[in-house]
C-alpha positions in Angstrom: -32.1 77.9 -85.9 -35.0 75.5 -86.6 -34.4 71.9 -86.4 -35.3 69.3 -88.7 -38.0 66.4 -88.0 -35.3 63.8 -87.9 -32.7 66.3 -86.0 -35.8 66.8 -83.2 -36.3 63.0 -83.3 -32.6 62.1 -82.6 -32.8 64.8 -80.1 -35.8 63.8 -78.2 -34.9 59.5 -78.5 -31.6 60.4 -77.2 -33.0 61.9 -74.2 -35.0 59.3 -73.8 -32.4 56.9 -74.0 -30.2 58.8 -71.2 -32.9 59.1 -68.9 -33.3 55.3 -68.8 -30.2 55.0 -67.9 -30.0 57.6 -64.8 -28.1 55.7 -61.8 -29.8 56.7 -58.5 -27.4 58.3 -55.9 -27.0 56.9 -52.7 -29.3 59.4 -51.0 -32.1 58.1 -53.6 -31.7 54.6 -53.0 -31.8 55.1 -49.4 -34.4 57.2 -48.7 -35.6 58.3 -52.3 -39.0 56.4 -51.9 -39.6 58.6 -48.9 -38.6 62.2 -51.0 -37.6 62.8 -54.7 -38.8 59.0 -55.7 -42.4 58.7 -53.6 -45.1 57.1 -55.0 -47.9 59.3 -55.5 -50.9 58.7 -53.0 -54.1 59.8 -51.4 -53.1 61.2 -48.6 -55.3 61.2 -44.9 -57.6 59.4 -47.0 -61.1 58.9 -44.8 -64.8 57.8 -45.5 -67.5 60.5 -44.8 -70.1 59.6 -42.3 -73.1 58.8 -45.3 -70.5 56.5 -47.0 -71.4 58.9 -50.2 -68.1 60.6 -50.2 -64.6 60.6 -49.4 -62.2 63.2 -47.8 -58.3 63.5 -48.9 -55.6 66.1 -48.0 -54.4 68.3 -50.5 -51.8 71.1 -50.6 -53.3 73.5 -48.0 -56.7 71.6 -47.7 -59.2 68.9 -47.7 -60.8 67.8 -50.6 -64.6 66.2 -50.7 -64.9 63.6 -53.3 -68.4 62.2 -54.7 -67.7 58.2 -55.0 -70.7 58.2 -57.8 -69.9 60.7 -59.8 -65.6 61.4 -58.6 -66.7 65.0 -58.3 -64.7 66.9 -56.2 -64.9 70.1 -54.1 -62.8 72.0 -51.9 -64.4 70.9 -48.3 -61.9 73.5 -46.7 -58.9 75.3 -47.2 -56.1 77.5 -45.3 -57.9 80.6 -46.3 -61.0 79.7 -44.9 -59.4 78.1 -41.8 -57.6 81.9 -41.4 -60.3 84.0 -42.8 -61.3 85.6 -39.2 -57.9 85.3 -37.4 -56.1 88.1 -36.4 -52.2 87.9 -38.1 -50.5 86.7 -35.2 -52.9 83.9 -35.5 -53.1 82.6 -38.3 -52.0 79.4 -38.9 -49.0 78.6 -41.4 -49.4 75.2 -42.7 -52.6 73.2 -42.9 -53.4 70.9 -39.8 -54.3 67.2 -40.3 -57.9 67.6 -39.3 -60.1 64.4 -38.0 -63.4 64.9 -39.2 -66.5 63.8 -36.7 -68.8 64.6 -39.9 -68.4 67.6 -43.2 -68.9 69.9 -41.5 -67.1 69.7 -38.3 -63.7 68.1 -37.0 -61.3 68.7 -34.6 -57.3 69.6 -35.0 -54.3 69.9 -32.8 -51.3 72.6 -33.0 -48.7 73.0 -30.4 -50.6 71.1 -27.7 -53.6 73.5 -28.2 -56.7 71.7 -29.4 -59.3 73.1 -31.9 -62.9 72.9 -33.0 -63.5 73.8 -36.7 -67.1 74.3 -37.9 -68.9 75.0 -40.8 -71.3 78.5 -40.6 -73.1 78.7 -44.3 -70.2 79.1 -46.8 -67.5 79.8 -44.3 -65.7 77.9 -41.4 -65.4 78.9 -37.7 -62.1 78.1 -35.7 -62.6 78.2 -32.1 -59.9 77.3 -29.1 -61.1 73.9 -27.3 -58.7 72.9 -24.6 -55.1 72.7 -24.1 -53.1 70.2 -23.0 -49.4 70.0 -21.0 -47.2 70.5 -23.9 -45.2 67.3 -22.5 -48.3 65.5 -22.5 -48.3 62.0 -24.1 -50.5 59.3 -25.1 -53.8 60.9 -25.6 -56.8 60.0 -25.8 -59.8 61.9 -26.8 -63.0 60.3 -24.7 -65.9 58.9 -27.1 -68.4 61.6 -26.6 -65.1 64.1 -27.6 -65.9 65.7 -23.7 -62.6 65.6 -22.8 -59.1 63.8 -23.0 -56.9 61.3 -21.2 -53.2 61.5 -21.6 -49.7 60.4 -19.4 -47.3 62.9 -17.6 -44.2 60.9 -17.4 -45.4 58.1 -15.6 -49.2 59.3 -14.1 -52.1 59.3 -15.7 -54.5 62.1 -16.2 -58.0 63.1 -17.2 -58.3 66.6 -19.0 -62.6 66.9 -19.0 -64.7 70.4 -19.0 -62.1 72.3 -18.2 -60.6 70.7 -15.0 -57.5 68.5 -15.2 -58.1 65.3 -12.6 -54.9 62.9 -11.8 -56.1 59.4 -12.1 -53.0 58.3 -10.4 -50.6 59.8 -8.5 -47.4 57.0 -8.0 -44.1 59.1 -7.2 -41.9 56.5 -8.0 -40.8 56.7 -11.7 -40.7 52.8 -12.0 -44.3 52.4 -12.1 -45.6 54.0 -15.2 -49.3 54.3 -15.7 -51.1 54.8 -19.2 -48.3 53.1 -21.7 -48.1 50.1 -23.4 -46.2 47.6 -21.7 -44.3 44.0 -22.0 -42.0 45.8 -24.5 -44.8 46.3 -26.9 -45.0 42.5 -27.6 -48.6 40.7 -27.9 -50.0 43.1 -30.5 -49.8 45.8 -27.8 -49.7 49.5 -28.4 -51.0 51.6 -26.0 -51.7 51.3 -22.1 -55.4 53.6 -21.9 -58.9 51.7 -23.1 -61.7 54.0 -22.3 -65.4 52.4 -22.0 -67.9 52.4 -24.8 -70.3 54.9 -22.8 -67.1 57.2 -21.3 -67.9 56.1 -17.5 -64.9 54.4 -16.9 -61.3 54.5 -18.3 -59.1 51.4 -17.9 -55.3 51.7 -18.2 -51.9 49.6 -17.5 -50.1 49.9 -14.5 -46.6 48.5 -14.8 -44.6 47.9 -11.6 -40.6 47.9 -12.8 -39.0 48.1 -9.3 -37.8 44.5 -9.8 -36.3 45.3 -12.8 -32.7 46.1 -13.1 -31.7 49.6 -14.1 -29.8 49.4 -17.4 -27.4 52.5 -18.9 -28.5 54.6 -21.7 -25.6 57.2 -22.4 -26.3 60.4 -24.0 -23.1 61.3 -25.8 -24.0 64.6 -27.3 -23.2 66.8 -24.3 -20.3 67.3 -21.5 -20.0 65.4 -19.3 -22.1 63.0 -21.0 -25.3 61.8 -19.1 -26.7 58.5 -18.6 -30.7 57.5 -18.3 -31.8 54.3 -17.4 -34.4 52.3 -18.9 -35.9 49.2 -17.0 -35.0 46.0 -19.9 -35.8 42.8 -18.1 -33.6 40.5 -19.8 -34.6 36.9 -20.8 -34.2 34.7 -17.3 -34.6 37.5 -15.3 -37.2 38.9 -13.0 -39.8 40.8 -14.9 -42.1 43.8 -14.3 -45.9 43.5 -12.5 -48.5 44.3 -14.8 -52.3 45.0 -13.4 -55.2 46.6 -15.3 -57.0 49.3 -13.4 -60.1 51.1 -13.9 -61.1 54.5 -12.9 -64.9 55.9 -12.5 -65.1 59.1 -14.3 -68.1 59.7 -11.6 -66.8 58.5 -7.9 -63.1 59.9 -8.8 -62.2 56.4 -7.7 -60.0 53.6 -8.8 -60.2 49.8 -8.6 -57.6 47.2 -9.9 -58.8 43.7 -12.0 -58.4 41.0 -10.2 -56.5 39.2 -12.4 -54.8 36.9 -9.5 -52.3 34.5 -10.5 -48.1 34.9 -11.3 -47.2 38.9 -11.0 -45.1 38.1 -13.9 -47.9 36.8 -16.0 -48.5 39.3 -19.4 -52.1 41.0 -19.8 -53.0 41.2 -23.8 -55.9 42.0 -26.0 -57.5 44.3 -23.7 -61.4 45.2 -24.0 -64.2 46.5 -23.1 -67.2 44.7 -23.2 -69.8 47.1 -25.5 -72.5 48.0 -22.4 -69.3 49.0 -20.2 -70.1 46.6 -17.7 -66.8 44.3 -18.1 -63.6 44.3 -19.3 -62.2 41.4 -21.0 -58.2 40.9 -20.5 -55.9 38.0 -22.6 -53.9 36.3 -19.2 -50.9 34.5 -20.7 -48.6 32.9 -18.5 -44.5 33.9 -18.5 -44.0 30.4 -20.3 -46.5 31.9 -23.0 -48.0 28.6 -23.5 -51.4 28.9 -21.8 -53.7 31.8 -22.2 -56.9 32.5 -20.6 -59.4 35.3 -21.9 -61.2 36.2 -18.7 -64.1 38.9 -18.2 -64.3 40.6 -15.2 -66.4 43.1 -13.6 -65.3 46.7 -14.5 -66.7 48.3 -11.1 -65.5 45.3 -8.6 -62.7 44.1 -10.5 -64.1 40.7 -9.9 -63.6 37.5 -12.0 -66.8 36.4 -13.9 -65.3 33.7 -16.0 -62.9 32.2 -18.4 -64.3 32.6 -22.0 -61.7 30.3 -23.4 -58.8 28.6 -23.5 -55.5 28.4 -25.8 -52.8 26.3 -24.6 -49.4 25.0 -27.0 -46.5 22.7 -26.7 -44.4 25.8 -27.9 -46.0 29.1 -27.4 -49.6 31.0 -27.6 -49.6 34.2 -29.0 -52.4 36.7 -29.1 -51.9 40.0 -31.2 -55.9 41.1 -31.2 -58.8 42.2 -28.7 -62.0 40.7 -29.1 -63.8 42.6 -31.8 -67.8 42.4 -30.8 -70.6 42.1 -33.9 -72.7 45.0 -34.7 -75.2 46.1 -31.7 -73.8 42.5 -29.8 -72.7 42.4 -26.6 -72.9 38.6 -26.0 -71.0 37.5 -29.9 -67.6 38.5 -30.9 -64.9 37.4 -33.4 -61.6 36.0 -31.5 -58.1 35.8 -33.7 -56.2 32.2 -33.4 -53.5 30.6 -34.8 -54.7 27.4 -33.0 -55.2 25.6 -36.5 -51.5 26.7 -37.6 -52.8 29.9 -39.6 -54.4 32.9 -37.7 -58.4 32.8 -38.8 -61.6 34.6 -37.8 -63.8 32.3 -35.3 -67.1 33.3 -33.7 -67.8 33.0 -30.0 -71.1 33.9 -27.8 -70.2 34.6 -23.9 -72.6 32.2 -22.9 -72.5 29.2 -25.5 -68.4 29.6 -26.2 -67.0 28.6 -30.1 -70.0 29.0 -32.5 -68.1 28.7 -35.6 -64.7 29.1 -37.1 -65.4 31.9 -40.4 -62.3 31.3 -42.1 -60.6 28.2 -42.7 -57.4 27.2 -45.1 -53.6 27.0 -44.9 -53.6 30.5 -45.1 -53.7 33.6 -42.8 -55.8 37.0 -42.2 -53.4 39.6 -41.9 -56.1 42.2 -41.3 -59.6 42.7 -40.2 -61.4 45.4 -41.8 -64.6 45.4 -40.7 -68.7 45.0 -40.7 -71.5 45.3 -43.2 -73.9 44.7 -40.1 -77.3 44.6 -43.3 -75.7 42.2 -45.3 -74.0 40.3 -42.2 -70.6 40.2 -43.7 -67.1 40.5 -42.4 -64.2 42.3 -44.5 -60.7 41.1 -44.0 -57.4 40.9 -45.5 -55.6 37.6 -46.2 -52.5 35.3 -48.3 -55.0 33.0 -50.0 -54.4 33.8 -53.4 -50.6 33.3 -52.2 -47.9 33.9 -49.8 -46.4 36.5 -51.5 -49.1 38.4 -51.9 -52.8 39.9 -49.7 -56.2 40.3 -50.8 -59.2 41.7 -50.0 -62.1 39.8 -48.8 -65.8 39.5 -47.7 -67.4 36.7 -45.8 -71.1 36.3 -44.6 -70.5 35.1 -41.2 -74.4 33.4 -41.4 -73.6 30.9 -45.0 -69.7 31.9 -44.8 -70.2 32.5 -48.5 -66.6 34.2 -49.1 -66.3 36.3 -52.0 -62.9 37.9 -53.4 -63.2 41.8 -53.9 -59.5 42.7 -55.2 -58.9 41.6 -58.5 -55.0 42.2 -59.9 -52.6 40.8 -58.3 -50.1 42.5 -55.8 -50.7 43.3 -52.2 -53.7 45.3 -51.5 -55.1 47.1 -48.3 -58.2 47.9 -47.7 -60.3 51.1 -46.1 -64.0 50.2 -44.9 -66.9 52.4 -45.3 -68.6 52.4 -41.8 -71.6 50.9 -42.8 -69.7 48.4 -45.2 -70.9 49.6 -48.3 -68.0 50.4 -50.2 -63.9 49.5 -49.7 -60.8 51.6 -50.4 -58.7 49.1 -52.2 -55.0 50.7 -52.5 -52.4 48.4 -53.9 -49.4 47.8 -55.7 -47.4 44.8 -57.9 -43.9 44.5 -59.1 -44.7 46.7 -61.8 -47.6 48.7 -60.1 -46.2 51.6 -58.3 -49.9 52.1 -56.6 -53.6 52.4 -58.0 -56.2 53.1 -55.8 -59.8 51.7 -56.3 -63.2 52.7 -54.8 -65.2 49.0 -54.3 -69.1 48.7 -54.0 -68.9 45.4 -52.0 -72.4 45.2 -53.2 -72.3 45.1 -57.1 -68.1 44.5 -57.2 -67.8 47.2 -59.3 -65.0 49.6 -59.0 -64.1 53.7 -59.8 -60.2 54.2 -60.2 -59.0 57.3 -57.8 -55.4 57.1 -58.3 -53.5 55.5 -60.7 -49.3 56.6 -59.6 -46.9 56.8 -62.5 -43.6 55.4 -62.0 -41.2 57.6 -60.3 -38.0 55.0 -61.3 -39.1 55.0 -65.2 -36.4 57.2 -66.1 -33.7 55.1 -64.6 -31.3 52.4 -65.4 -33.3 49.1 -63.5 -32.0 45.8 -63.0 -33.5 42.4 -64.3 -35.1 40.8 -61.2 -36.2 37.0 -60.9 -38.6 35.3 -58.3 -37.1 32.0 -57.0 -38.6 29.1 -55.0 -36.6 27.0 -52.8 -36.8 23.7 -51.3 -36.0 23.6 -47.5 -34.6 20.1 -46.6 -38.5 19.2 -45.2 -39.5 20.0 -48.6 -41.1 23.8 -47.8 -41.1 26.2 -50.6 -38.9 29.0 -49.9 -39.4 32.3 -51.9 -36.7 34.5 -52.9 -35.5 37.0 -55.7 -32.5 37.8 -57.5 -31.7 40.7 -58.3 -28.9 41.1 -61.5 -26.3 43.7 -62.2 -28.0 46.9 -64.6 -24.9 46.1 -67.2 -25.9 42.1 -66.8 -23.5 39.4 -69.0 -24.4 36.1 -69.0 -20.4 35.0 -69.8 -18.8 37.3 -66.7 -18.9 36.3 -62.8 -20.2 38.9 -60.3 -19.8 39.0 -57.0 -23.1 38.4 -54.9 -24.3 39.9 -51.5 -26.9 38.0 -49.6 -29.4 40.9 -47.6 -31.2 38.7 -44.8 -33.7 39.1 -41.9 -35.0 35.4 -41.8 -36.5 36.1 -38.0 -40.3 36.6 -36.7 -42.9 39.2 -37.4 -40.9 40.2 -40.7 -41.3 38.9 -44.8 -38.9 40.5 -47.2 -40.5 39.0 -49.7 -43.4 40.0 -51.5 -45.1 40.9 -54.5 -45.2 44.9 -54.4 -43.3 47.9 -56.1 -40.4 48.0 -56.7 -40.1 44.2 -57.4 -36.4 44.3 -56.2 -37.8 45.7 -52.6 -35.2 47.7 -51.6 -33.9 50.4 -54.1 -30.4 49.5 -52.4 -30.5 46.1 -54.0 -30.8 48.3 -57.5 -28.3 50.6 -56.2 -26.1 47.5 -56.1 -27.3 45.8 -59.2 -26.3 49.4 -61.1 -22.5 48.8 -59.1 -21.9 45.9 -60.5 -23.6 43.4 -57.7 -26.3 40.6 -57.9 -28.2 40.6 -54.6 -30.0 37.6 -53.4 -32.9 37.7 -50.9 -34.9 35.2 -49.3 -37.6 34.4 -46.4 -36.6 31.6 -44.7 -38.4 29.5 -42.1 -39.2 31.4 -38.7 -40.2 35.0 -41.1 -43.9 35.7 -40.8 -47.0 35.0 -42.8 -46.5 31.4 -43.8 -48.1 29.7 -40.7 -47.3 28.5 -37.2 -45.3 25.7 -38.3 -43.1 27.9 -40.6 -42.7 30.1 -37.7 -42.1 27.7 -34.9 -39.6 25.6 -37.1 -37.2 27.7 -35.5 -38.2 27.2 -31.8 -35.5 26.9 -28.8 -32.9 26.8 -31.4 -32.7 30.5 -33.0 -30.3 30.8 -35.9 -29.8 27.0 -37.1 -32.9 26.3 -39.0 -33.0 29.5 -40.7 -29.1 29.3 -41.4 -30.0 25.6 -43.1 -32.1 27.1 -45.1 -30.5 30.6 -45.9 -27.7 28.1 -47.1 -29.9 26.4 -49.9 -29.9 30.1 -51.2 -25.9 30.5 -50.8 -25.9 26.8 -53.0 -28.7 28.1 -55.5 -26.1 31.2 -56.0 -23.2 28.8 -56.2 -24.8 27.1 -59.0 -25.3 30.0 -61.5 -22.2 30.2 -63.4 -22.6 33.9 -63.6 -21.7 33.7 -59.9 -17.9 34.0 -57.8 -18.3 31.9 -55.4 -15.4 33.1 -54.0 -17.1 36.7 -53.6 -20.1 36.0 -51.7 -21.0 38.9 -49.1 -24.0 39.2 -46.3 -26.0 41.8 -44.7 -28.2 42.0 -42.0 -29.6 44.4 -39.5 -31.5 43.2 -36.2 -32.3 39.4 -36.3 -30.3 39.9 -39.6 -27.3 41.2 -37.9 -27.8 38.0 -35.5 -27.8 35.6 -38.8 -24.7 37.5 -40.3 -22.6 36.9 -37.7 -23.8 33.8 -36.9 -23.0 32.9 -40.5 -19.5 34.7 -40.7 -18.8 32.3 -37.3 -20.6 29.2 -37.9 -19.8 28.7 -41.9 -16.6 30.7 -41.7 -15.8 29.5 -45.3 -19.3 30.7 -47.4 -18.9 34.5 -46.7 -16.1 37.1 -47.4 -17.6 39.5 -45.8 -19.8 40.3 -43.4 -21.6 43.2 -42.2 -23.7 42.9 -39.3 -26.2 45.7 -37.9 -27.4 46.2 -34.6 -26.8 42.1 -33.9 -28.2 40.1 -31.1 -24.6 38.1 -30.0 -26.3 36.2 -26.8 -29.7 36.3 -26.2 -29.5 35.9 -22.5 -29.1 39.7 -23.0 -32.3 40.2 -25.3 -35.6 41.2 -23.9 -37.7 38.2 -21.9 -41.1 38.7 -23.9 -39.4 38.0 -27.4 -36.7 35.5 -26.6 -38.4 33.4 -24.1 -41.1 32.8 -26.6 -39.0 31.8 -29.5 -36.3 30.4 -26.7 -37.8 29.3 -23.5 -36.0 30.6 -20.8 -32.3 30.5 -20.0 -32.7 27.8 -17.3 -35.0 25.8 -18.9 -33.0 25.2 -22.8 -29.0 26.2 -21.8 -27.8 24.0 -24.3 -30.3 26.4 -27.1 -28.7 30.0 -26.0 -25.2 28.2 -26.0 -25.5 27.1 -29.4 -26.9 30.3 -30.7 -24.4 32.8 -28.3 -21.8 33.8 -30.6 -19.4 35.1 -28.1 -17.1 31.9 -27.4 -17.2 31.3 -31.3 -15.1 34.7 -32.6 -12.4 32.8 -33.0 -13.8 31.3 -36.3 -14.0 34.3 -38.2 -12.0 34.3 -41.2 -13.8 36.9 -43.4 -14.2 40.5 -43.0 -16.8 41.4 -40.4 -18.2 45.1 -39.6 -20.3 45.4 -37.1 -22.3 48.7 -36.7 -24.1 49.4 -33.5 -26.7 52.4 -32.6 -25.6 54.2 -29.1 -28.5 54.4 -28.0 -30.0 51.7 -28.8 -32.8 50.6 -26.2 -33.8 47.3 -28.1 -30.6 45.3 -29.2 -28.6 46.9 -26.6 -25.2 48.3 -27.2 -23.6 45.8 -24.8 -24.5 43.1 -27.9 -21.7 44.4 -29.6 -19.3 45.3 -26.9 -19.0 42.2 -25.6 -18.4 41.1 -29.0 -15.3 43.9 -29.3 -14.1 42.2 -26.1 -14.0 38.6 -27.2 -12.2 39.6 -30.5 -9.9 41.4 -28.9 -9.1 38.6 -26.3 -9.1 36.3 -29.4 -6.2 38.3 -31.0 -8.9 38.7 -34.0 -9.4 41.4 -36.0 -12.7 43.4 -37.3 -14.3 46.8 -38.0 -16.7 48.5 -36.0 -18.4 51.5 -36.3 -21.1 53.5 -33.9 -24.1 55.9 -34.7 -24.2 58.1 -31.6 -27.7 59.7 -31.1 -29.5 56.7 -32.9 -31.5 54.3 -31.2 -32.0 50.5 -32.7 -32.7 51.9 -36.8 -30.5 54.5 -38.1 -32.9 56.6 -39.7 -33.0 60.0 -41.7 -30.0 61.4 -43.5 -27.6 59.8 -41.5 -29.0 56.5 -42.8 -27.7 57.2 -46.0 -24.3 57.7 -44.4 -24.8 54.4 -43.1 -26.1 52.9 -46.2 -22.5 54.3 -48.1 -20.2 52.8 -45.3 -21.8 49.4 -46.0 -21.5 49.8 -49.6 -17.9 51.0 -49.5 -16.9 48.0 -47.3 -18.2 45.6 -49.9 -16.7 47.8 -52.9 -13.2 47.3 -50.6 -13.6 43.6 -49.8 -15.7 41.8 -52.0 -14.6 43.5 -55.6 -11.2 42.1 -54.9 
């Protein structure tokens, strides 16, 4: 039977109209963004060597992209890469191949390492080395001789076919080769080989001082504990030197570094002849920092490039980043102005100039057109909420904008500066993905994602700004229910982090942040979130507003939000909920004990409850220590104040959790319980600090099902 024009239309409308209105499940809203709901990308995007072309991983190959012309070729695919291996091995899936130029790279399966090579129209696999299969933070040396990796806690050196231990400690507690100080001070890694391969310099972290603490593993019989060394805020700390092996002698020296054992070593570098090694010395108070160079074969001091000292805390996140075929000028990040900015020092005549200036911050540096003398960077100029891409001659500091729409953009350098990869997205921009010439501005579109949540029923979402009681804009969104009525109350759920190194708030698909929040919305919810002062990107005194007294500023301020909500008459304020995981689980029970009356309910994840217990890098910053602001960590422990809870409060607590551990919560249980009060708990065995994967959504359904219980009612 054939159907009529206006039978087809009804059809095809009504569709339409049903798909807008699909409700996401609960595995969609939680991880949908990861799967079903991903926003199309370029995937291992990369620059070719000539700047002329790009590379990008496609379904069983690499694709070779002209940035004139947006030609494309097949550079290599799994049929090549298996043309000439025998069918035992042939490989099943494409490897994620780092290419040294087009026609050669490098690719690692299953701990063996390969060299792929172009021969006329075909490639050639061929085995390179292989490495321990428990083998860990590798390296691969400049020249691509050779590797350096860890072995539990030594360090090796994996070079023409012979494997070389660097170090040899037997004692488990000093670990060679990792990061160390908890990851904290921008580090991430613990092996910085020189420019010219002759020498490889790595952390050594002595943790004998440290007290053991129990990690349980639950999942067999008996269960088995591991301990992990976590010095904990007033405690004795590990020993941190910096030593430096010559790939030549065989032999190993230690920097000099001198001073308190206890002292943290940041922003690591090597100087670009490979003659010295410059190390960031910040003192345990983290108020003083010294960059220092030092001779890379004596391990002698040479001197103090500068000096950053604060009344509250220094805080270096970045190694020296040295100008194009320099080895005297280099570009040093400080917040020493209140905003981190770009400033240019020479070894010998110290500051030269400061190359970006404002109430504002670079979140990224991108790189060098060494011709045209510019720096590329990333920054909140055009506004908090959002980041930019930028050029700046570091000779006139002419600074020129190179994104244009707004959102937040990052940014891929050419290596000789010619041209960016601008990828961003907006409320309402899923991603587009430009190809810059930072010469003439002008710009070919790559990628240009549809929106994988057009077919569903999306909430109404508004951008606030607060006051804080100093007068400090505060941003925020709201977030209303799919079915919204102007003339009905709803109840509200307040989602919170509010602590350092963390923003919530930006402006970036999907606009409501979180497809829980819509999730919500769809269930009948408005969800209110908010950055309040101590989050990141808004400047040292944002940030430090919060100093020695965790918790209260941010709670003053989360609280003009709860007032804000009060306000809207579409609002119960007697059905107010909060969420928070981390620093957020700290400020939801805080809340539930210190304003017993705003919240119903309450559910905390993975909280901090005393921060004597939390790591000593972290909270002594933000704290000072124990014994030098008592009267702070008594105000902000939360154990001898369970006795004020009134609401409903679950707390949900990873088992394994290494970074807010387990013994938070505990103690928690304990003071409830000798408080005659009662509360929910629940525990994620096998998860660390994030419950992640598909057991997330079974989190993310227990927290929605405890609101449905408690705060619909």
């Amino acid at each position: 039977m054939k159907l009529s024009k206006i039978t087809l239309l009804f059809v095809v409308s009504g569709g339409f109209l049903f798909a807008q209105h699909q409700k996401y499940t609960i595995a969609e809203a939680v991880n949908g963004l990861r799967s079903n709901l991903a926003v199309s990308n370029v995937s291992q995007f990369s620059w070719s060597q000539d700047h002329k072309s790009y590379y990008q991983s496609v379904k069983n190959g690499y694709l070779e992209t002209e940035v004139q012309t947006l030609k494309q070729d097949t550079l290599i695919s799994l049929n090549q890469l298996n043309k000439n291996r025998s069918a035992g091995t042939r490989f099943k899936s494409f490897p994620k191949i780092t290419f040294i130029n087009k026609d050669k790279g490098y690719f690692v399966q299953d701990s063996q390492y390969y060299w792929v090579e172009k021969a006329g129209a075909d490639w050639k696999v061929r085995n390179w080395t292989s490495l321990d299969e428990n083998a860990s933070n590798t390296e691969l040396l400049n020249d691509k001789s050779g590797f350096v990796y860890t072995l539990k806690n030594n360090l090796y050196l994996s070079k023409d076919g012979k494997v070389t231990a660097i170090t040899n400690d037997q004692d488990e507690n000093i670990v060679n080769g990792q990061s160390v100080h908890q990851n904290e001070f921008g580090i991430n890694k613990g092996i910085f080989i020189a420019p010219d391969n002759s020498k490889i310099a790595f952390y050594r972290m002595d943790q004998t001082m440290v007290t053991d603490y129990p990690i349980i593993d639950w999942s067999v019989t008996p269960a088995v504990n591991k301990n992990i060394k976590y010095p904990m805020a007033g405690t004795p700390s590990h020993h941190v030197t910096l030593g430096c092996y010559d790939v030549k002698t065989g032999k190993t020296i230690f920097i000099k570094t001198q001073g308190d054992p206890e002292q943290y070593l940041t922003a690591i570098t090597w100087s670009p002849d490979s003659k010295s090694v410059f190390i960031g010395v910040l003192n345990r108070d983290q108020n003083d920092l010294q960059l220092n160079q030092y001779d890379a074969t004596t391990g002698d001091f040479l001197r103090t490039v500068l000096e950053e000292k604060s009344d509250k805390y220094v805080e270096p996140q970045n190694p020296l980043i040295f100008f194009p075929n320099s080895s005297t000028d280099f570009i040093w990040q400080s917040q020493r102005t209140g905003f981190n900015h770009l400033f240019h020092y020479n070894l010998e005549r110290g500051l030269v100039a400061q190359i970006t200036k404002g109430d504002w911050l670079v979140t990224d540096f991108l790189g060098f057109n060494e011709k045209r003398k510019e720096i590329f960077y990333t920054s909140t100029q055009e506004s908090p909420l959002e980041r930019h891409l930028y050029m700046v001659n570091w000779a006139t500091f002419k600074t020129e904008k190179l994104s244009q729409e707004p959102g937040v953009h990052s940014g891929i350098l050419s290596k000789d500066g010619s041209f960016i990869y601008d990828s961003y997205s907006n409320a309402h921009t899923p991603r587009v993905v430009n190809a810059v010439n930072t010469n003439t501005l002008k710009s070919k579109n790559i990628l240009t994602a549809e929106n994988p949540l057009k077919n569903y029923e999306r909430p109404e979402i508004k951008n606030i700004i607060l006051k804080a009681d100093d007068g400090t804009p505060l941003y925020g969104k709201i977030i209303l229910p799919t079915d919204f009525d102007a003339n009905k109350k709803y109840p509200a759920i307040v989602y919170l982090y509010n602590g350092p190194h963390l923003q919530l708030v930006t402006n970036s698909f999907p606009a409501s942040g979180n497809l829980w929040y819509e999730f919500m919305a769809q269930r009948g919810y408005i969800v209110f979130t908010m950055d309040g002062r101590g989050s990141s990107n808004r400047g040292l005194k944002f940030e430090q507003a919060v100093f020695r007294n965790l918790g209260e500023t941010e709670m003053n301020d989360q609280l003009k939000g709860v007032a804000y909500l009060k306000s809207l008459p579409y609002v119960n304020a007697d059905q107010l909920g909060i969420h928070g995981w981390s620093f957020g689980g700290f400020m939801t029970t805080s809340f539930m004990l210190k304003h017993p009356e705003v919240f119903k309910v309450g559910i905390a994840g993975g909280p901090v409850i005393d921060w004597n217990m939390y790591e000593i890098m972290y909270t002594e910053r933000y704290m000072d220590s124990p014994q030098k602001n008592p009267e702070g960590y008594k105000r902000a422990n939360l154990l001898d104040k369970v006795q004020n809870l009134k609401g409903h409060l679950l707390m949900i607590h990873g088992a394994q959790d290494n970074v807010v551990v387990w013994q938070h919560s505990i103690k928690f249980l304990k003071a409830a319980v000798d408080n005659g009060v009662q509360m929910d708990y629940f525990v994620y065995p096998g998860h660390q600090h994030n419950v992640l994967g598909k057991d997330r959504v079974h989190l993310m359904q227990k927290v929605t099902d405890y609101f449905d219980e408690y705060l619909k009612k």
